[in-house]
C-alpha positions as CSV (number, residue, x, y, z in Angstrom):
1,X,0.0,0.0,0.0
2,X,1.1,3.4,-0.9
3,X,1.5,6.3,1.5
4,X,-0.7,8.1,-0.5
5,X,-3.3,5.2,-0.2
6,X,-2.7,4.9,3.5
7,X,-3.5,8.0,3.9
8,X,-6.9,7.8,2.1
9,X,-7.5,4.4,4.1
10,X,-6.9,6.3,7.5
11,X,-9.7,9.3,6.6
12,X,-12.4,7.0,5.9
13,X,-11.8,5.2,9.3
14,X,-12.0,8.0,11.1
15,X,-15.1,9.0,8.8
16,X,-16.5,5.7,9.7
17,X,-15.7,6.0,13.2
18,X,-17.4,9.4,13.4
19,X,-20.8,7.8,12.0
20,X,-20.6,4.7,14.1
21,X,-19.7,6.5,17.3
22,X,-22.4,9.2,16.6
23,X,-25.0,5.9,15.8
24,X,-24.3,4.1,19.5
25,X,-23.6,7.6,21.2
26,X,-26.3,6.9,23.9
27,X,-24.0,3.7,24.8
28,X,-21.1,6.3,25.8
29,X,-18.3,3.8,27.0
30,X,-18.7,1.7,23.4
31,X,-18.8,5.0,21.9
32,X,-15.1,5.5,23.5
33,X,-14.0,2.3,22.9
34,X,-14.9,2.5,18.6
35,X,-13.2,5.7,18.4
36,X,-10.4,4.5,20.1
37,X,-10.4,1.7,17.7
38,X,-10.9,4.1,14.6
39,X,-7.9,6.2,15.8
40,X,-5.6,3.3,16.5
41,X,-6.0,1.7,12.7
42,X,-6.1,4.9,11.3
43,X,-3.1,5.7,12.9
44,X,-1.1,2.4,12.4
45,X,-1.8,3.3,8.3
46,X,-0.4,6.4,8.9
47,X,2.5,5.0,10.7
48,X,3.1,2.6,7.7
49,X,2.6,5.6,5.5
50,X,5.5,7.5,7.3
51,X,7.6,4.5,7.8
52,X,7.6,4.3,3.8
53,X,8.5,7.6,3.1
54,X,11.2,8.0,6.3
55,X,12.7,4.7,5.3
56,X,12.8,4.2,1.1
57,X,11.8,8.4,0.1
58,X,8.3,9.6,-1.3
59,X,7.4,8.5,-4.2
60,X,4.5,10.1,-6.9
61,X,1.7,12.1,-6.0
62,X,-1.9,10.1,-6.7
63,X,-4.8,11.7,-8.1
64,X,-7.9,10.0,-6.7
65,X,-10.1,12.6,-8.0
66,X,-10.1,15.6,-10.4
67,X,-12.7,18.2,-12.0
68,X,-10.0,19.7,-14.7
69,X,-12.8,21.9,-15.8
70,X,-12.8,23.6,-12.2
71,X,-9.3,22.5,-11.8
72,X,-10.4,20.0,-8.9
73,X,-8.0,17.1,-7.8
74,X,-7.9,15.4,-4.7
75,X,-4.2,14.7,-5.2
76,X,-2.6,13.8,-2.2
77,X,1.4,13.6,-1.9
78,X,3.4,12.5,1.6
79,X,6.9,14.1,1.7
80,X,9.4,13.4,4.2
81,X,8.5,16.9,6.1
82,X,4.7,15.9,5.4
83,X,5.0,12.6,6.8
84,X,6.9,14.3,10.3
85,X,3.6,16.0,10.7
86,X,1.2,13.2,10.3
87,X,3.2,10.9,12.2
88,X,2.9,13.5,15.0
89,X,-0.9,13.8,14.1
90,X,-1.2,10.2,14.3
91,X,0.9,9.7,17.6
92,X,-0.3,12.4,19.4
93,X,-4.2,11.0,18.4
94,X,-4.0,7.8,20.4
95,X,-3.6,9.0,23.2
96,X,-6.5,11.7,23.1
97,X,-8.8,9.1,22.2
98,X,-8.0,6.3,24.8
99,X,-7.9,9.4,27.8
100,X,-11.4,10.5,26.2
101,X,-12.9,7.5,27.3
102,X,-12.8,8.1,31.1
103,X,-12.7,12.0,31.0
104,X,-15.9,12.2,29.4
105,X,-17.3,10.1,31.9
106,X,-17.2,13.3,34.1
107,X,-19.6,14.8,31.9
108,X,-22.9,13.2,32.0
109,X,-24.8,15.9,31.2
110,X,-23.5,16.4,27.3
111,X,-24.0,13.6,24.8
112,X,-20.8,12.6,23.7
113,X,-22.7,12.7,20.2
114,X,-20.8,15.7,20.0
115,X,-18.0,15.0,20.8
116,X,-17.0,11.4,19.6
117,X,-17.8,12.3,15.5
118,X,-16.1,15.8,15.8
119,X,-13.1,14.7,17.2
120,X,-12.7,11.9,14.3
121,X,-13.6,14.4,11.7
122,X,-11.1,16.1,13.0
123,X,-8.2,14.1,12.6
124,X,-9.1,13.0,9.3
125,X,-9.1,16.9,8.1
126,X,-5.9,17.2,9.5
127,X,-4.4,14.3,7.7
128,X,-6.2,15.4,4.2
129,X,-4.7,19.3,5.2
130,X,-1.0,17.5,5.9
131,X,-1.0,15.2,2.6
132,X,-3.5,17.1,0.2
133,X,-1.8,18.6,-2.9
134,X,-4.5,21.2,-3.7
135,X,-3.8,24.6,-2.6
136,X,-7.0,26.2,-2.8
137,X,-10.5,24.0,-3.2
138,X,-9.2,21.1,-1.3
139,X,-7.5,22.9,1.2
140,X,-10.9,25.0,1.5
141,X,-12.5,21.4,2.1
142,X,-10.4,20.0,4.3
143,X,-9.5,23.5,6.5
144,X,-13.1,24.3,7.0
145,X,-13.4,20.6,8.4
146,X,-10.4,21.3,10.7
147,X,-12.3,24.5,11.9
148,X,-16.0,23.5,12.4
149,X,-15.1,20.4,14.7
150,X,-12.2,22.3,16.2
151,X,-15.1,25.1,16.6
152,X,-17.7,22.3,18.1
153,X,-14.9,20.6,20.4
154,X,-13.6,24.0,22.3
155,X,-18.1,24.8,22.7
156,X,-18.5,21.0,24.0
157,X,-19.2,22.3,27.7
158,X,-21.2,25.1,26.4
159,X,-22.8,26.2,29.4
160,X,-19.3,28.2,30.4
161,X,-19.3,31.4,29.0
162,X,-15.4,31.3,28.5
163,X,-15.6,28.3,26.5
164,X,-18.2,30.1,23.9
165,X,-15.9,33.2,23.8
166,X,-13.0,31.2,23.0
167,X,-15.0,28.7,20.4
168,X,-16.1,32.1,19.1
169,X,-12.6,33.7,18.5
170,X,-10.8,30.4,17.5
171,X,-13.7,30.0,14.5
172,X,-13.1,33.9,13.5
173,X,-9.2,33.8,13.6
174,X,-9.8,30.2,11.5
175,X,-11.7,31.7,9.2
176,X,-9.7,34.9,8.4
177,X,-6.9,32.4,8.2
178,X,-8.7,30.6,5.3
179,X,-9.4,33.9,3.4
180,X,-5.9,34.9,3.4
181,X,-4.2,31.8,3.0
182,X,-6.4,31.3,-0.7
183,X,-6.1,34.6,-1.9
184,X,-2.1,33.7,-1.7
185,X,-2.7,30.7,-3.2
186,X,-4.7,32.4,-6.3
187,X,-2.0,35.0,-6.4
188,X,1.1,32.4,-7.1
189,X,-2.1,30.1,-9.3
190,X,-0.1,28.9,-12.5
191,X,-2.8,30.6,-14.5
192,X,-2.0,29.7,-18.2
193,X,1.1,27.4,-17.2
194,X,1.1,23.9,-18.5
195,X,2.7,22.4,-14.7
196,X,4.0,19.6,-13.9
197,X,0.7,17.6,-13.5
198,X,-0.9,16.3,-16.3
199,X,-3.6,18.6,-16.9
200,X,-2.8,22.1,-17.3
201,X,-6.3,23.1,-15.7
202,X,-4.7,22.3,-12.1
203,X,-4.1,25.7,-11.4
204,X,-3.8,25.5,-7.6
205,X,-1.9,22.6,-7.6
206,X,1.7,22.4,-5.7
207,X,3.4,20.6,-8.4
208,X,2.3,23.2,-11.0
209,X,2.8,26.4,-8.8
210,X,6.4,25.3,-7.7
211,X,7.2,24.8,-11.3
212,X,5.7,28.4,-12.0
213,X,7.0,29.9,-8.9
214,X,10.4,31.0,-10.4
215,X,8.9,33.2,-13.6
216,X,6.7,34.8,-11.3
217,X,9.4,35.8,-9.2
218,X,11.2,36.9,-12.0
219,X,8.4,38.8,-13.4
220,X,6.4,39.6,-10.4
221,X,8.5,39.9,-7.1
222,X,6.1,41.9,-5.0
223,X,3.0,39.7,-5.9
224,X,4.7,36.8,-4.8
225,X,6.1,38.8,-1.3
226,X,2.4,39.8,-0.8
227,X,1.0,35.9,-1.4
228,X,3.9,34.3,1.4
229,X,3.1,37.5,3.9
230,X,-0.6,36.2,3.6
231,X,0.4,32.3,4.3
232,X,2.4,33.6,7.5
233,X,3.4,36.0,9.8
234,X,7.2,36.0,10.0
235,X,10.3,38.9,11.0
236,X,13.6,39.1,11.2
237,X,15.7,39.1,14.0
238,X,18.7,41.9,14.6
239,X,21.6,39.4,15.7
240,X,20.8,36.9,13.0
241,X,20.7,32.9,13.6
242,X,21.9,33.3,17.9
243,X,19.4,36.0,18.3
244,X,16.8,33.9,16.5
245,X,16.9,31.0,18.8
246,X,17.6,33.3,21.8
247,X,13.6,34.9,20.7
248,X,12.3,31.2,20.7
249,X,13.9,30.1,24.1
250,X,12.5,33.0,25.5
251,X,8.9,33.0,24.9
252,X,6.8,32.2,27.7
253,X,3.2,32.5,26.4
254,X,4.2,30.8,22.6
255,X,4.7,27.4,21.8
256,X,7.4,26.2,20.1
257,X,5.8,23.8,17.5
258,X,6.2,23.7,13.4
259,X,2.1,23.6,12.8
260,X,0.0,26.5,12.1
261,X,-3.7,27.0,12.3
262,X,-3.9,26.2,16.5
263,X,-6.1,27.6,19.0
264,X,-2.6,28.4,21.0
265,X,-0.2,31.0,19.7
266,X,2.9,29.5,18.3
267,X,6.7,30.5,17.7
268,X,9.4,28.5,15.2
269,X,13.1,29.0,14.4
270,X,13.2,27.6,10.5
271,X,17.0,28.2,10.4
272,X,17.6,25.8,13.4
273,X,14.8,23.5,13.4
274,X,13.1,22.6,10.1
275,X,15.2,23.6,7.6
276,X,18.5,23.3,9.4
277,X,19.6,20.2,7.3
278,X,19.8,22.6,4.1
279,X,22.9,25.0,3.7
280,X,22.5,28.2,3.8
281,X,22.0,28.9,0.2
282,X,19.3,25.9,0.2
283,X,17.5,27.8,3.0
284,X,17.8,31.1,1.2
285,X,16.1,30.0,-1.9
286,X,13.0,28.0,0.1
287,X,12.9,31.7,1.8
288,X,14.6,30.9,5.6
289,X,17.0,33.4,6.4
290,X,19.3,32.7,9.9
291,X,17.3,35.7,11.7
292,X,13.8,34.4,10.6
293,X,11.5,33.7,13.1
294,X,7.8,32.3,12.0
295,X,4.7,32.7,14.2
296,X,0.7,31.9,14.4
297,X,-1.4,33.6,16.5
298,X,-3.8,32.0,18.5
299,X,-6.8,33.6,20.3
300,X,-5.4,34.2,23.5
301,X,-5.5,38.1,25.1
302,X,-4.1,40.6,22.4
303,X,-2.4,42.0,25.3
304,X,-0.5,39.2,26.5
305,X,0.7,38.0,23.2
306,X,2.6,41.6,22.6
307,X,3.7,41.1,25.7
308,X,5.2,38.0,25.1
309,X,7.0,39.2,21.7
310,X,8.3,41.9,23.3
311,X,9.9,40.4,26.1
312,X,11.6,38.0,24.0
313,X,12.8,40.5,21.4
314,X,14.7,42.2,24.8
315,X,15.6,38.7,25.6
316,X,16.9,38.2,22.3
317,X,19.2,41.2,22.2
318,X,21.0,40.9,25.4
């Protein structure tokens, strides 16, 4: 089995785990049990998915479904920085779902109805987010997912007005996220580029934007600066590569993690940790420079997270 196919194979048990678990929901500890199950094969397939990858390299993207009229494919692609992710996804799963089991014995008085099929849903749209080729309708698919169970799992104990304020500014912050994150993707669309994918109609696709991606830097520098400021927020640090990893050390409210798209605001050093296998010039030309430091913003206080950023930028200059 491919790591692509894995991949697919782990969704759809966690889709079928989110309609079986929502069927016996009034039988809560089964109900526990079958998505612990669900998360357990669909993890095991994603483990064999990154084993492949980690152990023999990726392979060849693999369309499972395309619209070239509306340049729609549901290609999905697992690279060795791709499979990192999912194996985190998939370890990180288990477990979430085993501990479920008891903790939501504490809560009697909410069906876990809403809680058992949400949480699935979730994973799967994280794997399809991690492996999906498709940089706008896809992505769409698979974010929104990510955000309405994310959105339904913070509200779960929705009598406490902190957890509806907090469902309510994770789903806006989600959302503006989306918006910005496609309107870069249609500003670097190979629009009128034959790519590297068979069909010249897959506009959005990563294979035919990387392929593009040097003309339009060529020929439009600024439109391709505006389309990675939308994907990220990201600085510079005065110091270079020590004073970027003395800003990450320092945070106290950030966490240091690679994903973006969290509830909880979060800091990475590209130069040192993800890309510090390249050289310098390798980094330079993926867009990593030693004093870059990349960060998502959750929703906690405004306040506090300029707080944070500041103290580390003193931190980092001492």
């Amino acid at each position: 089995m491919s790591p692509e196919h894995a991949m697919v194979a782990a969704m759809l048990l966690c889709g079928l785990g989110a309609l079986l678990t929502g069927w016996v929901a009034s039988r809560r500890t089964l109900a526990g049990w079958i998505a612990f199950g669900c998360v357990a094969g669909s993890s095991l397939l994603t483990f064999h998915a990154v084993a492949r990858v980690l152990l023999y390299g990726p392979g060849k993207a693999f369309t499972f479904l395309t619209v070239p009229q509306m340049g729609f494919a549901l290609r999905l692609y697992v690279d060795g920085l791709s499979a990192i992710f999912l194996g985190l996804i998939a370890t990180v799963a288990l477990p979430a779902a085993l501990y479920s089991i008891a903790y939501l014995d504490h809560y009697r008085a909410y069906s876990v109805r809403r809680y058992y099929p949400n949480f699935l849903l979730f994973i799967a749209a994280m794997y399809g987010l991690v492996s999906t080729t498709d940089m706008m309708y896809f992505f769409f698919i698979f974010w929104q997912l990510m955000t309405l169970t994310g959105y339904a799992l913070i509200r779960y104990e929705h009598d406490k007005p902190e957890n509806l304020r907090a469902a309510n500014k994770y789903l806006a912050m989600m959302q503006i996220a989306c918006a910005a994150t496609m309107i870069g993707a249609g500003m670097l669309a190979a629009k009128g580029v034959t790519g590297a994918v068979n069909s010249a109609h897959l506009i959005y696709d990563f294979d035919t934007v990387s392929e593009h991606l040097p003309l339009l830097l060529r020929e439009h520098p600024i439109q391709v600066a505006v389309a990675f400021a939308l994907f990220l927020v990201g600085f510079g640090i005065k110091g270079g590569l020590e004073a970027g990893r003395k800003f990450i050390n320092s945070v106290k409210l950030f966490s240091h993690l690679a994903n973006i798209g969290d509830a909880k605001s979060l800091v990475i050093h590209p130069a040192s940790t993800t890309h510090q296998q390249l050289t310098e010039e390798e980094q330079a030309a993926t867009g990593v420079t030693p004093d870059y430091v990349r960060l998502s913003i959750g929703i906690e206080d405004v306040e506090d997270i300029k707080a944070d950023i500041d103290q580390a930028l003193k931190a980092s200059q001492q």
